[in-house]
C-alpha positions as CSV (number, residue, x, y, z in Angstrom):
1,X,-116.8,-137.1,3.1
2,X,-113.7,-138.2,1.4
3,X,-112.8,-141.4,2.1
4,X,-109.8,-144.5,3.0
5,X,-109.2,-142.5,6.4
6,X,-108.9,-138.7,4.3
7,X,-111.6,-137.3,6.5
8,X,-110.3,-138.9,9.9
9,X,-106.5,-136.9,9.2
10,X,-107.9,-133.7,8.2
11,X,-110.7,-132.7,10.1
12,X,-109.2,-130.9,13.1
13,X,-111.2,-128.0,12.6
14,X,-114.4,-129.7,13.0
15,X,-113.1,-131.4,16.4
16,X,-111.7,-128.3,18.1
17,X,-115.1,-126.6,17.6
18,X,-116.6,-129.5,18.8
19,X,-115.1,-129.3,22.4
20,X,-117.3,-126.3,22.1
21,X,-120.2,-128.2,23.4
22,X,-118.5,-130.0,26.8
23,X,-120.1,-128.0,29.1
24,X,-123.7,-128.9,27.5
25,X,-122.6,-132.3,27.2
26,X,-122.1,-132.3,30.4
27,X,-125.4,-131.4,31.7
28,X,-127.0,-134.1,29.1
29,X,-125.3,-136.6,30.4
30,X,-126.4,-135.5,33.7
31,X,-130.0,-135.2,32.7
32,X,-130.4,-138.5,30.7
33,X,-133.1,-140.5,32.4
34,X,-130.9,-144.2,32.7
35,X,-133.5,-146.6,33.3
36,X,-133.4,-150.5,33.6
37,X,-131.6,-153.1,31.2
38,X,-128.9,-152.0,28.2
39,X,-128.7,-148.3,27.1
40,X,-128.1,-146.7,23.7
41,X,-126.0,-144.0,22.2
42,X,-126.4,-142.8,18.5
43,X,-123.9,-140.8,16.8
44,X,-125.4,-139.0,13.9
45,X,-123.7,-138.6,11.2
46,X,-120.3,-140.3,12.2
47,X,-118.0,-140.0,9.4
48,X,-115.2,-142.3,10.2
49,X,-115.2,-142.1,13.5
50,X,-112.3,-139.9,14.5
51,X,-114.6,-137.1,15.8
52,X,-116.3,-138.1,17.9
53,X,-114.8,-140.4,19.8
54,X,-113.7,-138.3,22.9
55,X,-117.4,-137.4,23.2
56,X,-118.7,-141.2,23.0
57,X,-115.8,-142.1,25.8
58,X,-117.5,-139.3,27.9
59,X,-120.6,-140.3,27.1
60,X,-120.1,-143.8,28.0
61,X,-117.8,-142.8,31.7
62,X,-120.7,-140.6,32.5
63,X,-123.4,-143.4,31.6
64,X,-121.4,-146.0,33.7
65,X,-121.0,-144.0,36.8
66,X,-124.7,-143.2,37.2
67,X,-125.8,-146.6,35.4
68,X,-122.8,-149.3,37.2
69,X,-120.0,-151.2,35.5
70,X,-122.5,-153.8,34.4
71,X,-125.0,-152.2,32.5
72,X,-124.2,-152.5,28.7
73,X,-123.9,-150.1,26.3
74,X,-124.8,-150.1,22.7
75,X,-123.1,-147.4,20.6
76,X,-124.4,-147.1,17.5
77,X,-122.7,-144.6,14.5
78,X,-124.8,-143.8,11.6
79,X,-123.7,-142.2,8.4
80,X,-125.3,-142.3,4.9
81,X,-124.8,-146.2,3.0
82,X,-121.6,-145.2,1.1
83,X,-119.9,-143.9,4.2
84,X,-116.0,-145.1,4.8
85,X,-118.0,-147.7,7.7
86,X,-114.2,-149.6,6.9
87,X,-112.2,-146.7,8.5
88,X,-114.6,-146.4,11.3
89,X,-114.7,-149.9,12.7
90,X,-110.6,-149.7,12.2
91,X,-110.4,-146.2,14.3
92,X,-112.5,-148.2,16.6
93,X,-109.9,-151.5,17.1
94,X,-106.6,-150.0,16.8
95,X,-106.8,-146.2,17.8
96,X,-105.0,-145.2,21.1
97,X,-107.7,-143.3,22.5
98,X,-110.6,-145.6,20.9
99,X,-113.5,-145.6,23.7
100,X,-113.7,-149.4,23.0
101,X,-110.6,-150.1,25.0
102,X,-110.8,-151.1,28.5
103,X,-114.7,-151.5,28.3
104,X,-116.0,-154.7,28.0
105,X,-119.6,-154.0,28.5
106,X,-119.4,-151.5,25.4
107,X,-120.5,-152.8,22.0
108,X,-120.0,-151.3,18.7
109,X,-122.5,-150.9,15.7
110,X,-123.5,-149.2,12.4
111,X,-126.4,-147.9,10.4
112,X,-125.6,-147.0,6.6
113,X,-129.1,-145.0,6.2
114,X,-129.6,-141.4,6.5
115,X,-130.6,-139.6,9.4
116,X,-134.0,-137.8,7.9
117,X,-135.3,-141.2,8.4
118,X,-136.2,-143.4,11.0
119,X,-132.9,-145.4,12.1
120,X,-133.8,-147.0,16.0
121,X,-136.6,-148.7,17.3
122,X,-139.6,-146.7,19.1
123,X,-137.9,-145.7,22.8
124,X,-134.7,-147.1,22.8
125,X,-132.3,-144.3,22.6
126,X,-130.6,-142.8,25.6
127,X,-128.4,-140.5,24.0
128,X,-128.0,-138.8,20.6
129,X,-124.8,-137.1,19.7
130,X,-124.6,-135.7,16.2
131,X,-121.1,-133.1,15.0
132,X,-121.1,-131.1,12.0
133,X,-123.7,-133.1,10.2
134,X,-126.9,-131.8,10.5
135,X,-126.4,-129.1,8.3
136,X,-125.8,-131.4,4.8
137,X,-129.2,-131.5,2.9
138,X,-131.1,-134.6,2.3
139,X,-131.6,-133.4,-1.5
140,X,-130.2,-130.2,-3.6
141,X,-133.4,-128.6,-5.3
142,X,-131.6,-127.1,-7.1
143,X,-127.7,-125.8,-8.3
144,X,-126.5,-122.7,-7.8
145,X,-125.7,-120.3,-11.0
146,X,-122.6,-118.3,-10.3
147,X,-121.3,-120.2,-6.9
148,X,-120.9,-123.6,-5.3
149,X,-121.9,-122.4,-1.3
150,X,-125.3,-122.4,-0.3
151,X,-125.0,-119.3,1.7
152,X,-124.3,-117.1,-1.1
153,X,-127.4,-118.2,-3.3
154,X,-129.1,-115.7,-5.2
155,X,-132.3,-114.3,-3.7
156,X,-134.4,-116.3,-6.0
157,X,-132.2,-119.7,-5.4
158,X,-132.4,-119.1,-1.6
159,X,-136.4,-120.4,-1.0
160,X,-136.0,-124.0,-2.2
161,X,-132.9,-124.3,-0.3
162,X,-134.8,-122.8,2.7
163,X,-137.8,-125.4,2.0
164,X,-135.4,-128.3,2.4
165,X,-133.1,-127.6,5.2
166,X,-136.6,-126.9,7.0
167,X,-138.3,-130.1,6.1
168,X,-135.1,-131.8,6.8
169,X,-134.6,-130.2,10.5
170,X,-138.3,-131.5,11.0
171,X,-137.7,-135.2,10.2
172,X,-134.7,-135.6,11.9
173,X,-136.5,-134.6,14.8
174,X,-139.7,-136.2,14.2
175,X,-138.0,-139.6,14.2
176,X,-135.2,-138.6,17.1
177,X,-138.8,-137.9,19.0
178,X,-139.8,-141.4,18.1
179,X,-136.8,-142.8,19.3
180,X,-135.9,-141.1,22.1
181,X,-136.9,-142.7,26.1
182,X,-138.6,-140.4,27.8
183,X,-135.8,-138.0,29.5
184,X,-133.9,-138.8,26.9
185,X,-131.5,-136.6,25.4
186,X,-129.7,-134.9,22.2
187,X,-126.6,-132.6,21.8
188,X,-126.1,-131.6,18.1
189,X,-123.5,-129.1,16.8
190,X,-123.8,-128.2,13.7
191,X,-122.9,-125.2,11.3
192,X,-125.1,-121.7,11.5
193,X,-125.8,-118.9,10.8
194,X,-124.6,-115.3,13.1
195,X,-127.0,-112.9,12.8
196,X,-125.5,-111.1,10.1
197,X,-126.0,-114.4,8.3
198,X,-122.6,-115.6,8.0
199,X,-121.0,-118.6,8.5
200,X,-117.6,-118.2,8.4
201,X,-116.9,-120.0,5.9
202,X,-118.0,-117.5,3.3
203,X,-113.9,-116.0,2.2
204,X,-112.7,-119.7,1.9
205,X,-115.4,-120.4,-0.3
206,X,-115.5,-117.0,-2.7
207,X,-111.6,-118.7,-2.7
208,X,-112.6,-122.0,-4.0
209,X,-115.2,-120.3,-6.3
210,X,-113.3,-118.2,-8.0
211,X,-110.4,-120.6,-8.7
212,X,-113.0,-123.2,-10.1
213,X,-114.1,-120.1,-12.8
214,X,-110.3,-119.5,-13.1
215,X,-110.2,-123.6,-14.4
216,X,-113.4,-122.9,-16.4
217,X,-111.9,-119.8,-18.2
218,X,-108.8,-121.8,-18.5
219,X,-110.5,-124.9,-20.4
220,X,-109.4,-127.0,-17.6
221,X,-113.1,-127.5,-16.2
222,X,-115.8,-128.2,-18.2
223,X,-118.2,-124.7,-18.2
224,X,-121.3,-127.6,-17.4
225,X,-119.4,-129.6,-14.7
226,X,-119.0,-126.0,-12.7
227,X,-122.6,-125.4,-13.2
228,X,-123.6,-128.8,-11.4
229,X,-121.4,-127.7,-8.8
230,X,-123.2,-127.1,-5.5
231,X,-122.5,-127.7,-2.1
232,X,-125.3,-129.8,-0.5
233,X,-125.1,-127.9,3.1
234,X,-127.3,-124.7,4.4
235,X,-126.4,-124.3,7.6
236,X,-129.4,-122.8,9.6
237,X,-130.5,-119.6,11.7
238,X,-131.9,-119.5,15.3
239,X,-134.9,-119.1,14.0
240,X,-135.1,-121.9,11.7
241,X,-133.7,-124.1,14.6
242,X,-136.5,-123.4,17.3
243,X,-139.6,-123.2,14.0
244,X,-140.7,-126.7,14.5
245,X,-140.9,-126.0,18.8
246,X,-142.5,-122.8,18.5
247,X,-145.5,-124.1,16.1
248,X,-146.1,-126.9,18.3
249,X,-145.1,-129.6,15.4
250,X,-142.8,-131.7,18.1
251,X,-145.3,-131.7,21.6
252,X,-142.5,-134.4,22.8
253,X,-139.4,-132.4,22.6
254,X,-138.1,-129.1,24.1
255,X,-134.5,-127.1,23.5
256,X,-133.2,-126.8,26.5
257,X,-130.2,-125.1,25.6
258,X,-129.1,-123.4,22.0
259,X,-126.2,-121.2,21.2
260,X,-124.8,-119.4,18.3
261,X,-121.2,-118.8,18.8
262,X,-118.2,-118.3,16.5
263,X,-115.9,-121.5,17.7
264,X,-111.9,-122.2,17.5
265,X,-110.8,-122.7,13.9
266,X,-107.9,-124.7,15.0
267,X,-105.9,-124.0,11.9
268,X,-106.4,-120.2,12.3
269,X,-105.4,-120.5,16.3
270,X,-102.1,-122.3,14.7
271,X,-100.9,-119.8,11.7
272,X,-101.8,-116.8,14.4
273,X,-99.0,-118.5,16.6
274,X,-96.7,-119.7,14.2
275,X,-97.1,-117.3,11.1
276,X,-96.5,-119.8,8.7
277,X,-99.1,-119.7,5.8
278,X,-97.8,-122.8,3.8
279,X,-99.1,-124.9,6.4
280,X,-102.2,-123.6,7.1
281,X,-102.8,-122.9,3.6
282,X,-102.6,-126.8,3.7
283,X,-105.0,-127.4,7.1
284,X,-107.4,-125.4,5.2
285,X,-107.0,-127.5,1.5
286,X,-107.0,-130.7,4.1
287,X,-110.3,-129.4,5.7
288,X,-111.9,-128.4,2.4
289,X,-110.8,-131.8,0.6
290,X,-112.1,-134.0,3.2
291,X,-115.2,-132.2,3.9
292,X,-116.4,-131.0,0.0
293,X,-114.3,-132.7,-2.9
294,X,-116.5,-135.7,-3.4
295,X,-119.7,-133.7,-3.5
296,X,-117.4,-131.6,-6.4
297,X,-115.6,-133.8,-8.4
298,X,-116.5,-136.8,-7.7
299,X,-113.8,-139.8,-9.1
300,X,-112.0,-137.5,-10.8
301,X,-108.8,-137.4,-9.3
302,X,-106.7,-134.9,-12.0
303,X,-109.4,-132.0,-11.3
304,X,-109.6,-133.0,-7.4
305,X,-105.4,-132.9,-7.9
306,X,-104.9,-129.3,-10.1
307,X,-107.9,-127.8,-7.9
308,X,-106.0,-128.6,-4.4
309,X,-103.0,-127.4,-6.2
310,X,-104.2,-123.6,-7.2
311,X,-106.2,-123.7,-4.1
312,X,-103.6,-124.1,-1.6
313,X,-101.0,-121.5,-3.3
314,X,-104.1,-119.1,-3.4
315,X,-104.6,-119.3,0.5
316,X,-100.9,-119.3,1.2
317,X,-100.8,-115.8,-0.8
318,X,-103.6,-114.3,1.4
319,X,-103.9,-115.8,4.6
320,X,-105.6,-113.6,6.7
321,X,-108.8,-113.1,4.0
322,X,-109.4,-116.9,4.8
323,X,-108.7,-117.3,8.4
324,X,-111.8,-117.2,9.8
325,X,-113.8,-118.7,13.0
326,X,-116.7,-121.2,12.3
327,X,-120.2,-120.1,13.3
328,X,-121.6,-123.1,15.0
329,X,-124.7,-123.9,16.8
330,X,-124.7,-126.3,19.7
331,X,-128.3,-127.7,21.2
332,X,-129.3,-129.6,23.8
333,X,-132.9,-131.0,23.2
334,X,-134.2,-133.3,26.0
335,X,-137.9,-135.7,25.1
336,X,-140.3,-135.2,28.1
């Protein structure tokens, strides 16, 4: 995620899909077993913080009413070691709606390690909340030839990526399993796949992939930097998210609830209303910026700079073929 606070200011659309997943929330929080002495939330994959902290205020009001004002609670965000952690902690002190304000028996806490491994001790979590991260890949087997999103691999490129988001879906659960109390629960929402096999983001990516060839047939982009350009996300199908329940790999673990739903793109919602492209031309740049640029350029700021440039006047031109909603699966997985 891009970082100093980027990803925190331009990642609306995320967040407005996320209130998606309420009503399941809901019924989590209602279903968590809340035994004796301090309880624990985890949220996967945290970012800086922004998103998810309606979801950990719930989390924590539900928790407290079933639980008392004097049980504590540990909230733990975890995110990969080079995470903005600095952005997080200060969304956490000094943002209006921050979930540390007004309770004292609520502590704060990171982990800077990734979530395919083991992050909590053996039967200590209550809850898991995870938004939008699930989907990124532990590893890229491989780059793609002739485009940076996973969901438009070649036939022959499609396999390994298969291979990985699968072993990846399978850890993270094998260790949540591990984690988890019994009557424990999860609610993950994450980028899918329709049945069609879109994800929605497929027109704003043929977008940025042609205007990356545009630099390359330009001179402006190095024909070897594009071709190391790969997005590191796959988001899944149902089938790949119930595999590891239906071969009897997780014995601990059930899905109580999945859906795969297109979900509010808020900037869509907005240039419907308002009909004004320039600005959603610039949600979208914000949202693909703070979501994909480091994984693209890296530190360098003058391609980061001309491609947000040609990108944005390229959605502006042709809003509609980018306005799209995000596919998104939302689970609820409970430990027996």
């Amino acid at each position: 995620m891009e970082g100093h606070g980027y990803y925190n200011a331009h990642s609306e659309i995320q967040a407005r899909s996320a209130v998606e997943a309420d009503a399941m929330l809901e019924r989590a929080l209602a279903a968590v077993a809340v035994s004796s002495g301090p309880l624990t939330i985890a949220d996967f994959g945290s970012a800086q913080g922004r998103n998810s902290m309606r979801q950990m205020a719930l989390a924590l009001d539900r928790l407290t009413e079933r639980a008392g004002a004097g049980r504590d609670i540990m909230v733990v965000h975890t995110d990969l070691p080079h995470c903005d952690f600095a952005s997080l902690f200060a969304t956490l002190e000094t943002a209006p709606d921050s979930y540390r304000r007004t309770r004292d028996h609520v502590f704060a806490s990171a982990i800077g390690r990734s979530f395919y491994e083991r992050l909590l001790p053996a039967e200590s979590l209550t809850f898991g909340w995870s938004a939008f991260a699930v989907h990124w890949m532990s590893t890229l087997p491989l780059t793609l030839r002739s485009h940076i999103w996973t969901n438009l691999a070649a036939p022959d490129e499609a396999g390994p990526l298969a291979e990985v988001a699968a072993t990846d879906w399978r850890n993270f659960l094998a260790h949540r399993a591990r984690e988890l109390v019994p009557c424990g629960q999860l609610v993950l929402v994450m980028g899918a796949r329709d049945a069609s096999g879109a994800s929605g983001l497929e027109p704003m990516m043929d977008l940025a992939n042609r205007v990356l060839g545009e630099l390359v047939a330009e001179g402006r982009l190095d024909a070897d930097a594009y071709a190391g350009m790969t997005i590191p996300a796959r988001p899944r199908a149902r089938d790949e998210f119930s595999a590891p329940f239906d071969d009897g790999a997780l014995p601990t673990l059930v899905i109580e609830e999945l859906a795969i739903a297109e979900t509010p793109n808020a900037a869509m919602l907005r240039w419907q209303e308002t009909g004004d492209a320039a600005a959603f031309a610039a949600d979208i740049t914000g949202f693909f910026i703070a979501a994909f640029a480091p994984c693209l350029f890296g530190e360098d700021q003058s391609l980061r700079d001309l491609f947000t440039a040609r990108f944005t006047a390229a959605v502006a031109l042709h809003p509609a073929q980018i306005a799209r909603p995000l596919v998104t699966a939302t689970l609820r997985i409970a430990r027996r």
